[in-house]
Structure formats: C-alpha cells, structure tokens
N, C-alpha and C positions, 0 to 999 in steps of 0.2 A: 504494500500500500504506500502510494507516495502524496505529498500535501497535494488536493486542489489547483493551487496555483502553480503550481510544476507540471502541470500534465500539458502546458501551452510548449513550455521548451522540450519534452521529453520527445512531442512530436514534429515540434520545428513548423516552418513555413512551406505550407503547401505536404506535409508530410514528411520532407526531408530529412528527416534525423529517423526516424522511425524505421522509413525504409530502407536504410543507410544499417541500423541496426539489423533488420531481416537480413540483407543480403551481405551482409560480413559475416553471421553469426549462424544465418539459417535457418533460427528459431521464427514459431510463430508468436507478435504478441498482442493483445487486445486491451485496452487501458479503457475502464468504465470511468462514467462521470460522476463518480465519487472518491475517485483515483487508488479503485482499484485494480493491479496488472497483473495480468496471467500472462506467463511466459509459456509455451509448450514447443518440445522438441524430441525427436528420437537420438539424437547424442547430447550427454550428456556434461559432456562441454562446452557443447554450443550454448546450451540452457544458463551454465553457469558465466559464459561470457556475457551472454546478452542482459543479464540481471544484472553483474557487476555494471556496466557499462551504461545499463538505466539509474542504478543507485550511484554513480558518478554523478551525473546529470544533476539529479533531484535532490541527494541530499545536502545537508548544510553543512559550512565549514566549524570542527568542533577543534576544541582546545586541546593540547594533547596529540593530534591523531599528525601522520604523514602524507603527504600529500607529492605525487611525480607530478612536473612539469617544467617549465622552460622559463626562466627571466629573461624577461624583454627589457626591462629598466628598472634600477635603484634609484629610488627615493632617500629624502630625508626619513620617513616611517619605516622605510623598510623595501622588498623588494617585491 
C-alpha cells in the first residue's frame, strides 16, 4: 500500500513510469484508488524488483536509512 498522493508519480505522465516498470521487470501491476498495489509475476524476481522499484518511488526519505544515487551539486546544507 503506498500514500494516495504517490500513486500520480508511481504512474508518471501519460503512464510512463508504470510501463517503464512492466517492461524492465515483466511483472504485472495494478495500483487501486486507494493506493493499493498488487504486483503479480511468474518469476520471482521480477516481482521483487518491480516492488522494490515502486517503494523507491513512493516512499519517504527516513533518518537513519541509505540511500544510492549521484551528486549533481554541493551546497552550503549539504549535497
């Protein structure tokens, strides 16, 4: 289940991210309008890419946790 307001990015414009997750992952997934998501897939890693890869998306940044990605620019706050 991911917030409400997440379910606009998790699909992107025009579907774009959505299908972008299909066809990397091969899972199928269906996001209801109360932002609950069923992922379904006959391997078993696809299923678990395509959830990681939505819970990228959707969830929020927590204190503590690690995060991959790329610096574009340093700041005085940070990078």
């Amino acid at each position: 289940k991911i917030p409400t307001d997440k379910i606009r990015e998790v699909i992107g414009t025009g579907g774009k991210v959505i299908r972008e997750i299909v066809e990397k992952t091969g899972a199928k997934i269906n996001i209801e309008d109360d932002g609950t998501v069923k992922v379904a897939s006959s391997d078993g890693e696809a299923m678990k890419a395509a959830i990681k890869w939505i819970k990228s998306i959707a969830s929020e940044p927590e204190v503590g946790q690690i995060y991959d990605g790329t610096v574009v620019k340093v700041m005085e706050f940070g990078a």
